[in-house]
N, C-alpha and C positions, 0 to 999 in steps of 0.2 A: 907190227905183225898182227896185233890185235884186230885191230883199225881195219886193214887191208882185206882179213879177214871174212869181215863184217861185211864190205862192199861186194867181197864175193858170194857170200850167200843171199845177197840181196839181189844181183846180179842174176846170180841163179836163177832165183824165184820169179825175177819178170820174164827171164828165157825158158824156161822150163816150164813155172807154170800159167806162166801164157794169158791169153783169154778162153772164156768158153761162154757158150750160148746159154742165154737166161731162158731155162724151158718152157716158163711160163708166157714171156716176151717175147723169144726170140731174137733179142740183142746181145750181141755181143759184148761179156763184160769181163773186167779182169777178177777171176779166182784163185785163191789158193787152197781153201779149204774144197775138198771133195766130197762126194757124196755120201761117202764112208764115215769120214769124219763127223759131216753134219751128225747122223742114222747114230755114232756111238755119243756123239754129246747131248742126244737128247737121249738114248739108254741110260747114260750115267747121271742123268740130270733130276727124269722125273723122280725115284724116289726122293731125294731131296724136298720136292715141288709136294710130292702125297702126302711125307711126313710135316713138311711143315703147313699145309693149309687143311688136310686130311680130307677124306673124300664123301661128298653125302652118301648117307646110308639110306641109300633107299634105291634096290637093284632096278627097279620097273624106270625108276628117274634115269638114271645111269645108262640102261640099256636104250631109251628112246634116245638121247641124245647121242650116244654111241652108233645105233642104228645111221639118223639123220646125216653125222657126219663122215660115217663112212661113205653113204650114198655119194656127197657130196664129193670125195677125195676121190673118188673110185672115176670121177669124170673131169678129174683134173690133168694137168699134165705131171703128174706124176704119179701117178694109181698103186707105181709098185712098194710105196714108202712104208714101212712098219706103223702107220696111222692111229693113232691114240686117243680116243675121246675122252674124258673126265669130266664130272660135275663134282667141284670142291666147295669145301663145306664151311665156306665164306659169306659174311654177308654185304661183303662190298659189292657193289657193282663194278665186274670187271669180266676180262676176259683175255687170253695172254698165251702164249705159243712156244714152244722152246723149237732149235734146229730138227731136222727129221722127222717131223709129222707127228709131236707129241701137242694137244690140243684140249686148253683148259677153260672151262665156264666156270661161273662163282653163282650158288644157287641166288647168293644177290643179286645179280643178273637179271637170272630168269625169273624172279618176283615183279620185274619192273616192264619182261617184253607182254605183248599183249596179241601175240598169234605166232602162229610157226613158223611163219616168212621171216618176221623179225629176226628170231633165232636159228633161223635156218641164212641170214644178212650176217650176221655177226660169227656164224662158224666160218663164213666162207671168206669174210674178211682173213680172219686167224689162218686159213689155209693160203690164202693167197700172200701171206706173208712168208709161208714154208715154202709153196711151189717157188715164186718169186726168188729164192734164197736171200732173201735181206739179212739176214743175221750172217749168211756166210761173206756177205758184202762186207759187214762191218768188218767182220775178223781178219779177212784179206788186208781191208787197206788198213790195220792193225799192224799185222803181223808186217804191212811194206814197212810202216813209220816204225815200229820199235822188233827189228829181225830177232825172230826167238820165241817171242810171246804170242802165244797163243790167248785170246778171251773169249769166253762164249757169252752169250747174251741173251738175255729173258724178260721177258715184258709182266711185271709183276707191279702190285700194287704201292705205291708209295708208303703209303700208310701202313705197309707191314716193316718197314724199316724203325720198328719202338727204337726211341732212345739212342737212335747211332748205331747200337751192336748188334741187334735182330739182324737176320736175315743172313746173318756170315754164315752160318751155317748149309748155305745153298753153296757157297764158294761160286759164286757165279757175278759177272758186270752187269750193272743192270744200266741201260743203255735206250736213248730211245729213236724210235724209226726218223729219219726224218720226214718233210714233207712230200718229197715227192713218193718215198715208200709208200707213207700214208694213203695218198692216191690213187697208186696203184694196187694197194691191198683192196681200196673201194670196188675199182672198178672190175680185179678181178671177183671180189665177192660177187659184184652186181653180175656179171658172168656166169659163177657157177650156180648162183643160185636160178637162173635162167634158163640154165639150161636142164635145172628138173623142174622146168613149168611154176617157179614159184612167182608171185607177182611181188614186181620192184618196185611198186609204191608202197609197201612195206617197208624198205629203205630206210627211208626220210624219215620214218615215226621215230627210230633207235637214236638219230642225231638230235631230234627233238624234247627227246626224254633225257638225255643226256644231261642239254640246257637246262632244264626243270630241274633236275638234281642238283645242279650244279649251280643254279640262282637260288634254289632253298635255303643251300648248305651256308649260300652265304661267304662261299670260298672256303671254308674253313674244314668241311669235309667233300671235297671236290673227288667224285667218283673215279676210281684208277681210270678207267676206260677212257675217260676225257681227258686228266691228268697226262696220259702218255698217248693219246692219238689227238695234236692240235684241233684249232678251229673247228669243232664240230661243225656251227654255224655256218661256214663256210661250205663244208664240205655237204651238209644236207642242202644248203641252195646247188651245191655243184650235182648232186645223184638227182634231184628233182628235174632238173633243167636233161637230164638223158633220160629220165624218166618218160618226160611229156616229149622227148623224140625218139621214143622206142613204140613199138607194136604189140601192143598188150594182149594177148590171148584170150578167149572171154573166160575159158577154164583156167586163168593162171589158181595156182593154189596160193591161199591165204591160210586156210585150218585153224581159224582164230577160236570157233568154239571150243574144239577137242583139246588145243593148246590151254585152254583156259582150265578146263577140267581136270586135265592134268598137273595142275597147281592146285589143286585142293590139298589140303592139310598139311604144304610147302610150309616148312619152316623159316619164319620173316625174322628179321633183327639177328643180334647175339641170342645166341641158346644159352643160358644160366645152369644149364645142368651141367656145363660143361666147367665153371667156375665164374665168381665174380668177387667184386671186390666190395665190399662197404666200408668207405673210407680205406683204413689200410691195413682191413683184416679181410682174410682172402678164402673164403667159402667154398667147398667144393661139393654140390650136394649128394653128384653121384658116387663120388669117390668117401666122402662123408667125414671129409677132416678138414679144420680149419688152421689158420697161421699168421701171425701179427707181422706184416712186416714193417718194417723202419717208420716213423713218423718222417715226412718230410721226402720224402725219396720219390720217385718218377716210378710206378710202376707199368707191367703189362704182362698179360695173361695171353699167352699164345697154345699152342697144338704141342706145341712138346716140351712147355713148360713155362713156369713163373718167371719174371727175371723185376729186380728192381734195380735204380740207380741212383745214387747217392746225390743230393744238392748240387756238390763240386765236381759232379761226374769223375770222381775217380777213388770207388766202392760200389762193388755189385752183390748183389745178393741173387743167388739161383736155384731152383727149386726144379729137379727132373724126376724122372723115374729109372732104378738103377736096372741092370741086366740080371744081377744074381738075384736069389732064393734069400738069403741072410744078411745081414746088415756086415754082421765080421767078413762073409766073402768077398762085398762090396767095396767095404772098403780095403783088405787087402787088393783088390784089382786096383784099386785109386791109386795106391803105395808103388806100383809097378808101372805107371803110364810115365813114359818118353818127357825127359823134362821134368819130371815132378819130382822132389825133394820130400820127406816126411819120413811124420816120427812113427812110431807102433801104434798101430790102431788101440785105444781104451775102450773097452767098453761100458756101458753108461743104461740110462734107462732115461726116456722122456716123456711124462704123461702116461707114465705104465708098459711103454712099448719098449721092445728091446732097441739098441741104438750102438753104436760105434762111431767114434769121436778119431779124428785125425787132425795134428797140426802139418801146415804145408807152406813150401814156397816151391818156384817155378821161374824158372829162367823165359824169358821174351826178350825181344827186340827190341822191347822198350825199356827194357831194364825186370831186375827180378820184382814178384808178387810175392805176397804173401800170405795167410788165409786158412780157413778152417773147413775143412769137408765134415760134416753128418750126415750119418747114415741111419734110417728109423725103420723099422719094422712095423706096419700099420696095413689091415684088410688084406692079406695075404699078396703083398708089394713091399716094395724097398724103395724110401724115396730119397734121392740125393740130394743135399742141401750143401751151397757154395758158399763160401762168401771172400771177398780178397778184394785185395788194395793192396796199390805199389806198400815196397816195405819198407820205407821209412815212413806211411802213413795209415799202417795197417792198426799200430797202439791207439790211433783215434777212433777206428772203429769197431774193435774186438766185441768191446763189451758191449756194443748196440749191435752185432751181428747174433752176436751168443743170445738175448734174451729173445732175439727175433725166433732164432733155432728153439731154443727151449719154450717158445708157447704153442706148438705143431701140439694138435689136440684130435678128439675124434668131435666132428660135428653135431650136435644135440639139439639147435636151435630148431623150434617147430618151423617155421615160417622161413628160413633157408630149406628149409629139405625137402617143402612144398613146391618152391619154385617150377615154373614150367616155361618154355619157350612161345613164343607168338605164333603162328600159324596162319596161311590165307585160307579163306574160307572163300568158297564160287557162289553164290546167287543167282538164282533165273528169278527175274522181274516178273511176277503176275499180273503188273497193269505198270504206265507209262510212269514215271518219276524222275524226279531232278537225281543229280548227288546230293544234295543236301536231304532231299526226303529218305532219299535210301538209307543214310547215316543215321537218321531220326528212326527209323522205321529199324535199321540193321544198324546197330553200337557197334564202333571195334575200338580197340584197344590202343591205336595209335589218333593223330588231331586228323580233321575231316582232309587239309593239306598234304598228308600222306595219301590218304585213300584218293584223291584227287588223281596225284603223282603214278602210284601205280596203276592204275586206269586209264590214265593219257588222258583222260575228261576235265572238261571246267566243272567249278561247283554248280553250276547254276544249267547244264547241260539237260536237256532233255531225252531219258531214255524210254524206247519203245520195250514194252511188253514183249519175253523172253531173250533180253539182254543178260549176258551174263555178265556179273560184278562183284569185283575182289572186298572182300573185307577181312581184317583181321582179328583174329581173335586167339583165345586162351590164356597163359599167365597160370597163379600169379606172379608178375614179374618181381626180382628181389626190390 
């Protein structure tokens, strides 16, 4: 009966929901997911996406590229989509789209392009994957091979996956296009960007810079954007080659000065004010408290909190910020979530601050946990501190979780609380120079191979007289 079932709702769904025309294309494709559905799984999606990457602060940034890519949506085949711009507050080079017109840059990114064609190439790629519905492609032929399940899917960075566990917190597949999508996101960027006059030999520089990031890194930090859009290589000989058989307008717009200016005092690298780690003591300068975690353990410091993991990956230590006023409300809220087992909140004192102390376990699919919640009262916050392992292995780590919890202090260190983030600085050249003069002439903070990279220039390049040129500065870094 089960079985039979089954074939009938699957039956259903190729009769009922059919084919429908890919509006961006025009071809006919099989759907199941609707319009609807896309428009609410990126509603329900982005905060996810803002809490965990968080959004640059800086409205003037925010609104140009929100401006740019409405332009752009607004002459797509789909105009009337709830359209979403962000610049998040990342420093990977990436760039990534959820269903329904939700549309994310990483100010990593925009340190690396070097005009507004570029970035006006790479929103329209990210749209042309929305119009296109590629993500509802997957989920269709999803939902044919496994009747029931729904997945949605999001194009995020690899490297935010810390340690295996990062990223659950999005509850989302993360899935990637394939090749032909890939293609067709090119061509429709190459498309839209065209059709507000911008010039598409700008293109080819984005794939190019890619490579450069991606032969520095040495593989080892290989830029998301490349990571999950193949062949760059490929794909920049493929937009070149339409390029040199396209009609170039002599007014295409490029906007590389203004673009550039616009990046002045862009915060480059990790921001330190945000936390760091020295070794395995974990800094906060804004926040202005410090915390020893585990020797030996896998750490990573993300937007909505600390997390570490043990050697044998199975012991975590987690560090958030709670919702109450008190430490005792906190953790009575803790005593009361779904699943959770525990004793009476104690209360305690650590480092002078008020604190409330809860022993817990918790039923899972994988068998029950075990583990200790604190609760501390520090700079008018509450911060919640985890720790658990399975519980027939949680006696091996009590007592290295508890000294972790009890060294949360308030931060004092001169040289932590100075720290400051990197920053691009613009240059107008007053007479011709190499990069390497420029370097000599203008110090940044990063090796002259960065400043290289973000520039798109060789070292050894000859710049004319009112070039404008990135370099980095501020600090000091921890």
């Amino acid at each position: 009966m089960k079985s039979n079932g089954l074939w009938l709702v699957a039956i259903a769904a190729l009769v009922f929901g059919g084919c429908a025309v890919n509006p961006a294309t025009g071809a006919r494709e099989f759907m199941l997911v609707s319009e609807g559905q896309e428009i609410q799984m990126g509603l329900q999606s982005d905060p996810a996406v803002v809490a965990t990457f968080g959004l640059y602060p800086d409205s003037s940034v925010q609104q140009y590229v929100r401006g740019l890519g409405e332009r752009l949506a607004a002459r797509s085949e789909r105009p009337d989509l709830p359209w979403t711009f962000r610049v998040v507050d990342d420093p990977v080079v990436n760039a990534f789209a959820l269903p329904g017109g939700f549309i994310y840059i990483t100010r990593g990114i925009m340190a690396y392009f070097n005009s507004e064609a570029e970035l006006v190439s790479v929103l329209g790629h990210e749209i042309g994957h929305v119009t296109a519905r590629h993500s509802a492609q997957q989920m269709s032929q999803q939902q044919l091979a496994q009747v029931g399940m729904v997945a949605t899917a999001i194009l995020v960075p690899e490297t935010q996956d810390y340690l295996g566990i990062a990223g659950a917190g999005l509850q989302l597949l993360f899935l990637k296009f394939s090749r032909d999508d890939e293609r067709q996101a090119d061509d429709l960027g190459f498309r839209y960007m065209t059709r507000l006059n911008y010039d598409p030999r700008e293109m080819p520089n984005v794939f190019a810079m890619l490579n450069r990031v991606s032969a520095a890194s040495g593989g080892g930090g290989t830029p998301s954007w490349l990571s999950t859009h193949p062949d760059p290589e490929d794909r920049q000989q493929r937009i070149a080659a339409r390029v040199a058989s396209t009609t170039i307008p002599q007014n295409a717009i490029v906007n590389q000065a203004a673009y550039l200016r616009r990046l002045d005092g862009l915060t480059f690298g990790e921001n330190p004010r945000e936390g760091f780690f020295r070794e395995q003591i974990f800094l906060h300068p804004d926040l202005q408290f410090r915390m020893d975690f585990p020797s030996g353990w896998k750490t990573a410091n993300q937007k909505q909190g600390v997390i570490a993991q043990s050697p044998q990956q199975d012991a975590i230590v987690q560090m958030t910020l709670a919702q109450e006023l008190t430490a005792g409300a906190a953790a009575q809220t803790f005593t009361t979530m779904e699943g959770v087992t525990a004793g009476y909140p104690q209360s305690n004192s650590i480092s002078g601050n008020p604190a409330a102390v809860v022993s817990f376990s918790a039923a899972t699919e994988q068998g029950t946990l075990r583990g200790m919640a604190v609760f501390i009262e520090f700079g008018g916050r509450v911060y919640q501190l985890l720790g658990f392992a399975p519980a027939d292995r949680w006696g091996t780590y009590q007592s290295t979780v508890q000294r972790s919890f009890w060294s949360f202090d308030r931060l004092t260190d001169p040289a932590a609380l100075a720290v400051r983030p990197l920053r691009l600085s613009i240059v107008t050249l007053d007479r011709r120079m190499t990069l390497t003069q420029f370097n000599q002439r203008y110090p940044s903070q990063v090796p002259i191979e960065t400043i290289s990279m973000i520039n798109g220039v060789d070292v050894s390049t000859s710049l004319p007289s009112g070039t404008l040129v990135k370099r980095v500065v501020g600090g000091p870094l921890p």
